[in-house]
C-alpha positions as CSV (number, residue, x, y, z in Angstrom):
1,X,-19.4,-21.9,-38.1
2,X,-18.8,-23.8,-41.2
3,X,-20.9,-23.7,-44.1
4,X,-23.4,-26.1,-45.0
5,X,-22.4,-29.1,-48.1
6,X,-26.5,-30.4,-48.0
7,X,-28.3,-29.4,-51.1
8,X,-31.3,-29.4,-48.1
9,X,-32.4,-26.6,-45.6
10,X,-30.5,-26.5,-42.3
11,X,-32.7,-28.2,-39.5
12,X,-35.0,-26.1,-37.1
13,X,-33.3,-26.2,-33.7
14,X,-35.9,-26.0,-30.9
15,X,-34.6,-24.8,-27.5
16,X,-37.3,-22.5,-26.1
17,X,-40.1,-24.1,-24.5
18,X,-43.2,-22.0,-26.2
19,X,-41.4,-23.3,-29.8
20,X,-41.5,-26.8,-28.8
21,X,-45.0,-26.6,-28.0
22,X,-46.0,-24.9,-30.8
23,X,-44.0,-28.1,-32.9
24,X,-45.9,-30.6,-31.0
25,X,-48.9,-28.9,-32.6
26,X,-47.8,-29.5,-35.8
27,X,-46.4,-33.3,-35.5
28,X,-49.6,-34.4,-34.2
29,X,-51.0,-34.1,-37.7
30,X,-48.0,-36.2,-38.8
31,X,-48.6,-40.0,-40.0
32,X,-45.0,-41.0,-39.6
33,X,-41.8,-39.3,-38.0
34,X,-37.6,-40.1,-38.3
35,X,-36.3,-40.1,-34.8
36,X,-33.2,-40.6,-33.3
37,X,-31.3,-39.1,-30.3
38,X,-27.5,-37.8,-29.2
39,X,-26.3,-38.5,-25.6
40,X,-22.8,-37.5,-24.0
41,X,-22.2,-41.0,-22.8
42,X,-18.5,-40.8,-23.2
43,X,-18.6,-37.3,-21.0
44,X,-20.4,-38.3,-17.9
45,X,-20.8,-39.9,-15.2
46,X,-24.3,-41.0,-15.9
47,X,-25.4,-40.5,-19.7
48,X,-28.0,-38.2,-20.5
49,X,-30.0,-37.3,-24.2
50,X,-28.7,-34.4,-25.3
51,X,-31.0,-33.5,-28.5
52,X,-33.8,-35.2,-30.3
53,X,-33.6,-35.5,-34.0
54,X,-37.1,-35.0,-35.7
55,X,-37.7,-35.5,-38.7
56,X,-41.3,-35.5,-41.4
57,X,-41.3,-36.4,-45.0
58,X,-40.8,-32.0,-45.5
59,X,-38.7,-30.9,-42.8
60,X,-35.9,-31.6,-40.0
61,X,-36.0,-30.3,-36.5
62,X,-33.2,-30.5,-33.7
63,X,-34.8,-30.6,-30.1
64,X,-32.5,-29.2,-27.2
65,X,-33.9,-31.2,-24.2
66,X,-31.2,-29.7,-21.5
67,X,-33.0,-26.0,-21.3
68,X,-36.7,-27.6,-21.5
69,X,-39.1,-27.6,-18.6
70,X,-42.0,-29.7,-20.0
71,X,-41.0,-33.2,-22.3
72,X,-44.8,-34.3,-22.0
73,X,-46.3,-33.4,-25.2
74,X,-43.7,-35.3,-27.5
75,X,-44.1,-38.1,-25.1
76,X,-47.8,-38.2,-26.0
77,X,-46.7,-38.1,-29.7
78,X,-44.4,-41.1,-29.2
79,X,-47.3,-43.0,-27.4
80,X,-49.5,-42.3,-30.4
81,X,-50.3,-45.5,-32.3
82,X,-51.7,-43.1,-35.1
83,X,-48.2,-41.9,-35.8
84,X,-45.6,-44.1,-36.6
85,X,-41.8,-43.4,-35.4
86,X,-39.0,-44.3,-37.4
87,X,-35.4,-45.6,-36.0
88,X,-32.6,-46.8,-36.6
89,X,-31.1,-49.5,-34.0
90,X,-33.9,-48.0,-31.4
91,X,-33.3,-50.2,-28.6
92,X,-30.8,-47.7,-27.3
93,X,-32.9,-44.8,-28.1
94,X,-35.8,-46.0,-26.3
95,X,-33.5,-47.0,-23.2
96,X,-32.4,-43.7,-22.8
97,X,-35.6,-41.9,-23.6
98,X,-37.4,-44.0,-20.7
99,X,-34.8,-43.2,-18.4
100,X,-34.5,-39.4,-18.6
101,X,-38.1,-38.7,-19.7
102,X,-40.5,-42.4,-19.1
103,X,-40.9,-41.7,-22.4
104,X,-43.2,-45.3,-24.1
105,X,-43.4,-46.2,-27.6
106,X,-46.1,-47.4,-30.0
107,X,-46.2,-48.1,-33.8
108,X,-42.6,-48.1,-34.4
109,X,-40.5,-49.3,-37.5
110,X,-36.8,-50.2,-37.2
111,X,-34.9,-49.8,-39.8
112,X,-32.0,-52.3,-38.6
113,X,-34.6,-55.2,-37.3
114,X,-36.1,-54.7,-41.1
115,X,-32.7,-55.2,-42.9
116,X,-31.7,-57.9,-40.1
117,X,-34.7,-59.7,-40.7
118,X,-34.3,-59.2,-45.1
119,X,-31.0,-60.8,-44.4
120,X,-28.8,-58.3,-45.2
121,X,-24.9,-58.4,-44.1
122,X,-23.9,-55.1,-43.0
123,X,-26.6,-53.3,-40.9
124,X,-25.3,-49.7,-40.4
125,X,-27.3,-46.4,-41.0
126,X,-23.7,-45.5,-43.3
127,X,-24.7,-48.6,-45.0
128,X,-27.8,-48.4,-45.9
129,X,-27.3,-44.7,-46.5
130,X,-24.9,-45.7,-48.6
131,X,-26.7,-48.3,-50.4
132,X,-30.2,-46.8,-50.7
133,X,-29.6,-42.7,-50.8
134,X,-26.4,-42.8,-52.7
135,X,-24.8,-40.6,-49.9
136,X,-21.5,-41.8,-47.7
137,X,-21.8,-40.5,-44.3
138,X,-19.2,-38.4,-42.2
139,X,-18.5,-39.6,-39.1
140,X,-16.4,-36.9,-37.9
141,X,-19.0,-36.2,-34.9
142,X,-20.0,-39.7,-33.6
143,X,-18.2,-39.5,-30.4
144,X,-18.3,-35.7,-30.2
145,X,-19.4,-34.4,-27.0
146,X,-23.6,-33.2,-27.6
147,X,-23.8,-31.8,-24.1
148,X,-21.5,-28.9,-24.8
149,X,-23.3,-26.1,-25.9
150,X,-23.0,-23.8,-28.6
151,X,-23.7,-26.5,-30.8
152,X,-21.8,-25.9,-33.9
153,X,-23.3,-25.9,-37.4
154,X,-21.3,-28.6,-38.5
155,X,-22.5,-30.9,-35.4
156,X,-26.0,-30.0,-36.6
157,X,-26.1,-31.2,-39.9
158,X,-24.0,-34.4,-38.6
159,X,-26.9,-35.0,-36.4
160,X,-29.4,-33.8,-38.9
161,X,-28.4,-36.9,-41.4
162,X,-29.7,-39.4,-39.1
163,X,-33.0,-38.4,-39.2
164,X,-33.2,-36.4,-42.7
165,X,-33.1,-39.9,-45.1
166,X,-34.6,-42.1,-42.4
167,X,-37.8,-42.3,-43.9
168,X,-37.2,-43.0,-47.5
169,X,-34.9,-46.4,-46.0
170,X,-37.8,-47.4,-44.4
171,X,-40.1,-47.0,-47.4
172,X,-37.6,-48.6,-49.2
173,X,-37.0,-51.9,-47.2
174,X,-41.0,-52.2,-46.1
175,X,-41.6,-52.8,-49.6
176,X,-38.7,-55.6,-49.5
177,X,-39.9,-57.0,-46.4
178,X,-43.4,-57.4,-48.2
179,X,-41.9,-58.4,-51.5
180,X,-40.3,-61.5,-48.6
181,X,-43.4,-62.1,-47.0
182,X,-41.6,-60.9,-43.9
183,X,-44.5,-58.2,-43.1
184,X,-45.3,-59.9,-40.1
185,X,-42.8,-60.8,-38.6
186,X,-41.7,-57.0,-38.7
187,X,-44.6,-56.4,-37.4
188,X,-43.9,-58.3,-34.4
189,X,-40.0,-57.7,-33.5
190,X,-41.2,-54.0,-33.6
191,X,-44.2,-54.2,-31.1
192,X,-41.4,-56.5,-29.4
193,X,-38.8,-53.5,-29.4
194,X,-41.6,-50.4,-28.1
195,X,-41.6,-52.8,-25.1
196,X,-37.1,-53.4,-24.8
197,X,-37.2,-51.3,-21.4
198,X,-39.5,-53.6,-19.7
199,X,-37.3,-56.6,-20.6
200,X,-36.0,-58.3,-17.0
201,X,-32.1,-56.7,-16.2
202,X,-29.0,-58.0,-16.6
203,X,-28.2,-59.9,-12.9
204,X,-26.6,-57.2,-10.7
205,X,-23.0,-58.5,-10.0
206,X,-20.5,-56.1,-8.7
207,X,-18.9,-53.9,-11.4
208,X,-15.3,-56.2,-10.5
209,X,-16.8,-59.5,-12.0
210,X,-17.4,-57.7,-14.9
211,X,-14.1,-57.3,-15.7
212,X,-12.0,-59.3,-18.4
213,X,-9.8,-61.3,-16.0
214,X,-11.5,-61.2,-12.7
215,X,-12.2,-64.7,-11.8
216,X,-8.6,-65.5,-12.5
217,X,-7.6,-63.4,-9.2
218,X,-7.0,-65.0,-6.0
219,X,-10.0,-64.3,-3.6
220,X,-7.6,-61.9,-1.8
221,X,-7.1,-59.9,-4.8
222,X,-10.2,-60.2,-6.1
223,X,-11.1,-58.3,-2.6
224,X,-8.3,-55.3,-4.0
225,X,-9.9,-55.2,-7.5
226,X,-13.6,-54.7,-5.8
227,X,-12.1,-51.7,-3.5
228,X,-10.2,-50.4,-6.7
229,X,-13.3,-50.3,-8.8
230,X,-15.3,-48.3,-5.6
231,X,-12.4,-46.1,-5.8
232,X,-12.5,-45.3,-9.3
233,X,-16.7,-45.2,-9.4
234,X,-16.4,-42.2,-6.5
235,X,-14.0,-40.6,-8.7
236,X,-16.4,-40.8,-11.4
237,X,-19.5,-39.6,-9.8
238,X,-17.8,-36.5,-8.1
239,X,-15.9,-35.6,-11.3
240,X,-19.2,-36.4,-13.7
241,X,-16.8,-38.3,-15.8
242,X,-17.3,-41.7,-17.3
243,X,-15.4,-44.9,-15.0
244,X,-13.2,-45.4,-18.3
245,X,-12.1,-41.8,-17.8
246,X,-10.9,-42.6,-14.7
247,X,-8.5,-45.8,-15.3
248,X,-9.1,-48.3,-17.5
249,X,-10.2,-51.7,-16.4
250,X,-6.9,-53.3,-17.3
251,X,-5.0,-50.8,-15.3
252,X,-7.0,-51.5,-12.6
253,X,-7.0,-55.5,-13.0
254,X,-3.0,-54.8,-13.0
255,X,-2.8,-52.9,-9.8
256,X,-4.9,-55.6,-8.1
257,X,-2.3,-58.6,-9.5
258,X,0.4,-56.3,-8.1
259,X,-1.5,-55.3,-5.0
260,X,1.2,-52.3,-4.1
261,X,0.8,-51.2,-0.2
262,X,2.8,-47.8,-0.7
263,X,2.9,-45.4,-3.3
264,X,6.6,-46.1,-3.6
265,X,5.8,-49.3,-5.0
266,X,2.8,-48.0,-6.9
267,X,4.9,-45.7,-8.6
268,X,7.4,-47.9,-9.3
269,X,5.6,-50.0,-11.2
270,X,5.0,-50.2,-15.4
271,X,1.6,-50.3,-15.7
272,X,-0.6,-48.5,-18.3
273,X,-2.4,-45.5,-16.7
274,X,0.6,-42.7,-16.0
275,X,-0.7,-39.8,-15.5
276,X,-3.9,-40.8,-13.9
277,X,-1.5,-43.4,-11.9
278,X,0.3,-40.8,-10.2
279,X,-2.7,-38.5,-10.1
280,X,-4.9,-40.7,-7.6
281,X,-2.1,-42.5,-6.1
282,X,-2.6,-42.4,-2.9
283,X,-6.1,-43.3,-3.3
284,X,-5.1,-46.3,-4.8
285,X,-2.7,-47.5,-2.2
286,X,-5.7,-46.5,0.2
287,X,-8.0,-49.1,-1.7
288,X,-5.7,-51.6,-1.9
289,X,-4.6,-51.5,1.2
290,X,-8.8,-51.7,2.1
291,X,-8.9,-54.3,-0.1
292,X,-5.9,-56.3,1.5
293,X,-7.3,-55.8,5.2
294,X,-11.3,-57.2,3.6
295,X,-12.9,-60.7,3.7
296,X,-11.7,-62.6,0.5
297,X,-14.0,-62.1,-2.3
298,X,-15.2,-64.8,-4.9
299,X,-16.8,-65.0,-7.8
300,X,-20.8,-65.1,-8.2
301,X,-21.9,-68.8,-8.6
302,X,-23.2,-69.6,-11.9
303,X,-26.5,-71.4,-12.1
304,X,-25.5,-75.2,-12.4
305,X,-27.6,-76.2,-15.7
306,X,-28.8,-79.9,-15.4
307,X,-28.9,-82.2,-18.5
308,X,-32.0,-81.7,-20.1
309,X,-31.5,-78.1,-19.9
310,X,-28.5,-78.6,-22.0
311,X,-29.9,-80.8,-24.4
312,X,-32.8,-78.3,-25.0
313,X,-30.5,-75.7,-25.5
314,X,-28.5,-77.4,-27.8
315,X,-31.4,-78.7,-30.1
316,X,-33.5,-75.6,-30.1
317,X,-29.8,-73.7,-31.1
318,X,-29.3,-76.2,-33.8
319,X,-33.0,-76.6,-35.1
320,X,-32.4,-72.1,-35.0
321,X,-29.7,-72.2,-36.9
322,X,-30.4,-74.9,-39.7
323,X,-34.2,-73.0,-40.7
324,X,-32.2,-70.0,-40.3
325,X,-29.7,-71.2,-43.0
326,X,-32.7,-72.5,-45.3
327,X,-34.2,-69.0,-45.1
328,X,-31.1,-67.0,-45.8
329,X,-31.4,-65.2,-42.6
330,X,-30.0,-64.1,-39.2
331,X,-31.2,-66.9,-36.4
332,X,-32.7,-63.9,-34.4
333,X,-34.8,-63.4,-37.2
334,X,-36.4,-67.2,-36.3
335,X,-36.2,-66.9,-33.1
336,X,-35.4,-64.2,-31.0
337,X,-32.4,-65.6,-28.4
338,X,-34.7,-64.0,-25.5
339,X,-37.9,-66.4,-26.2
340,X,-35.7,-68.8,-27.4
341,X,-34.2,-69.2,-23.6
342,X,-37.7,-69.0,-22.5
343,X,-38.6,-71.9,-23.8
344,X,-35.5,-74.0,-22.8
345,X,-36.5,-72.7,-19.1
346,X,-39.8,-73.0,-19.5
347,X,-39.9,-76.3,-21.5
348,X,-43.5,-76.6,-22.5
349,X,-45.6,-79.5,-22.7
350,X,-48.5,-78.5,-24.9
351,X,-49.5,-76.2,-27.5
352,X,-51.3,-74.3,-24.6
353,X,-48.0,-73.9,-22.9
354,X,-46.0,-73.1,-26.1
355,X,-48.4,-70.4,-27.0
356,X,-48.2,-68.7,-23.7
357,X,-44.3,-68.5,-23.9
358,X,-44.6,-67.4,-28.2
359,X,-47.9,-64.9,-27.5
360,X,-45.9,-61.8,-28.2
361,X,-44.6,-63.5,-31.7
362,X,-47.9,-65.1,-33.1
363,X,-45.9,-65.2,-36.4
364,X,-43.2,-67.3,-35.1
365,X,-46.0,-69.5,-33.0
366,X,-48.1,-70.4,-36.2
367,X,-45.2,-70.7,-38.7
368,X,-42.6,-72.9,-36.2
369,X,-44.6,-74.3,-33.3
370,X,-45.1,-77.9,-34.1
371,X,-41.7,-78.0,-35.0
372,X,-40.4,-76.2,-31.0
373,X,-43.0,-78.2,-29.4
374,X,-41.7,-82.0,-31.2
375,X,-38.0,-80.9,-30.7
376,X,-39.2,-80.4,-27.2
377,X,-41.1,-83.4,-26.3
378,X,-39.0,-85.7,-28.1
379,X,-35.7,-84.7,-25.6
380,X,-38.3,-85.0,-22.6
C-alpha cells in the first residue's frame, strides 16, 4: 500500500451490506451527488460494474457492488428527481448500471454534454480537470483490472478522482451554460441521456460482419470467418475472457483469407497471433474446416435509400452544420444525429408532425422548427 499524494481524506469504501444501508440513509438528505463507476471490461467475458464512486460536496465513498446482496436503496436514490447525479460521459455508466442492477435515472447533469454543448474542443474529465481544478490526472489505473480484489490504495484514490472534483466542474460550467443561454438545451440532452438505455439497439448482424474487411471475403470464406468467430466466442465464454483476448479480429480475418484445412498448414503460416495460434490450433482447423463444408455466407443487405431520403439527409446535414458553424458549436448540440434521422425517416408534413418527432427537445422545436419543417417541405 502506497501512501496517499491528496491533500483530501481517503474515500470510505463500503463493502458490507448493513454500511451501505446505513450510507443510503445519509445520501437521501443529499441535493446533488458525483457518480461514476469502474467495470472489468477488458477481463471478462461479459463486463460487469465493479465499484460505484460516490461522491457529496464533504465526502467520497467507494461502493463494492460484487459482495452486496441488496442494490435497491441506491437505485431509489438514483430515481430521485430531488437529487441530482452528477457524470461525466454517463451514457456508459447508465448502460452498465441498467444491465447489472435495472438501475433508472432522473435529474442528471453531464458534465461532457455541458462542455459539448458550450463548444469546447477537448471534452475529457483530465481536461477539464485540468482546466478547471488546476490538477493533471494520472492515468496509471484506467485499464487496471477493478474486479480483482484487494483493491489497492493507490487504485482507490485513482478512482476516488473521478468523483472527488465532479461537482465543482459542474458548478462551474452551469454557470457558463447560463452565461450562453444554453440552460435549456442542457436541460433537455440530460432528460434525453437518463433515458440512453431505452434507445432502439444497434441491428443484430452476426459478430463476422462486424469485422474490418468482411464483405471483401468470398461468400465461402466469409462462411470460415463466421465459424472462426463462434470458435473464438466459446473460447471466451468458458474462459470469462474478453473475444480480443482470445485472437484478434485481424488474425482471424487472416486465417479465413488463408482458410488452412490442417494444422500443418495453420502452423506454417505468418500470421499475427503465435502463441494463441498454436494454442487453439486445432480448433481452428476444426472451424475452418466447418466453415468450408457450410452454405456460403453473404453479407446483410443494406436498406436501399430512395432519392428523397437522400436529399433530406443531405439538406438537414448541411442546414446542421451551417447553424452549427454560426453558433460556434458541435452539430449534436443543434440537433442530435438520433432525431435528426428521425425526421429524414419520418419526413413530416406539419408542425403537428414535426413536434411529435422534436417533443423530447421542445428547445430545439421552438428555436429551429420552421426552419426543419421549410427545408423539409421545400425537397417534397
Amino acid at each position: 500500500m502506497s501512501s496517499r499524494t491528496n491533500h483530501f481524506p481517503a474515500p470510505e469504501f463500503i463493502n458490507k451490506q448493513l454500511i451501505f444501508e446505513e450510507l443510503m440513509q445519509r445520501l437521501q438528505n443529499e441535493k446533488i451527488l458525483a457518480i461514476d463507476t469502474e467495470a472489468n471490461s477488458l477481463f471478462a467475458y461479459r463486463e460487469q460494474v465493479c465499484l460505484i464512486q460516490i461522491s457529496t460536496d464533504s465526502a467520497d465513498y467507494i461502493i463494492d457492488p460484487l459482495p452486496l446482496v441488496d442494490l435497491a436503496p441506491l437505485g431509489r436514490i438514483f430515481k430521485n428527481s430531488d437529487i441530482e447525479k452528477v457524470f461525466h460521459a454517463s451514457e456508459y455508466d447508465i448502460l452498465i448500471m441498467y444491465d447489472d442492477f435495472k438501475f433508472e435515472f432522473r435529474n442528471l447533469f453531464d458534465t461532457m454534454l455541458a462542455a459539448q454543448i458550450l463548444g469546447r474542443e477537448k471534452l475529457g474529465l483530465d481536461t477539464l480537470m485540468e482546466e478547471i481544478v488546476g490538477i493533471k490526472v494520472n492515468k496509471k489505473y484506467q485499464r487496471a483490472d477493478w474486479g480483482k480484489r484487494p483493491l489497492s490504495d493507490d487504485m482507490l484514490q485513482y478512482a476516488q478522482m473521478d468523483t472527488h472534483h465532479l461537482i465543482k466542474i459542474r458548478q462551474v460550467l452551469a454557470a457558463e451554460l447560463e452565461e450562453q443561454g444554453f440552460t435549456s438545451i442542457a436541460s433537455e440532452d440530460f432528460k434525453r441521456a437518463c433515458q440512453v438505455h431505452r434507445q432502439p439497439k444497434e441491428e443484430n448482424i452476426a459478430s463476422c460482419w462486424r469485422i474490418n474487411g468482411a464483405r471483401k471475403l468470398s461468400p465461402q470464406k466469409a462462411a470460415v470467418l463466421a465459424r472462426l468467430c463462434e470458435y473464438r466466442e466459446d473460447v471466451a465464454k468458458k474462459r470469462d475472457l474478453p473475444v480480443f483476448k482470445v485472437l484478434s479480429a485481424k488474425t482471424l480475418l487472416l486465417l479465413a483469407e488463408e482458410s488452412p484445412t490442417s494444422v500443418k498448414q495453420l502452423l506454417s503460416l505468418n500470421i499475427p497471433g503465435g502463441k494463441a495460434i498454436q494454442r487453439h490450433a486445432e480448433g481452428l482447423v476444426d472451424a475452418i474446416q466447418n466453415g468450408m463444408a457450410s452454405k456460403p455466407e453473404l453479407p446483410p443487405r443494406k436498406k436501399r435509400l430512395d432519392d428523397s431520403y437522400l436529399a433530406r439527409e443531405k439538406a438537414l446535414r448541411d442546414w446542421r452544420k451551417i447553424t452549427a458553424r454560426k453558433m460556434n458549436v458541435n452539430s449534436a448540440v443543434v440537433l442530435p444525429r438520433e432525431i435528426m434521422y428521425s425526421l429524414i425517416s419520418s419526413n413530416p408534413k406539419n408542425r403537428s408532425e414535426l413536434a411529435l418527432v422534436l417533443k423530447e427537445v421542445p428547445w430545439r422545436l421552438e428555436r429551429f422548427g420552421d426552419d426543419i419543417l421549410s427545408i423539409l417541405l421545400n425537397i417534397s
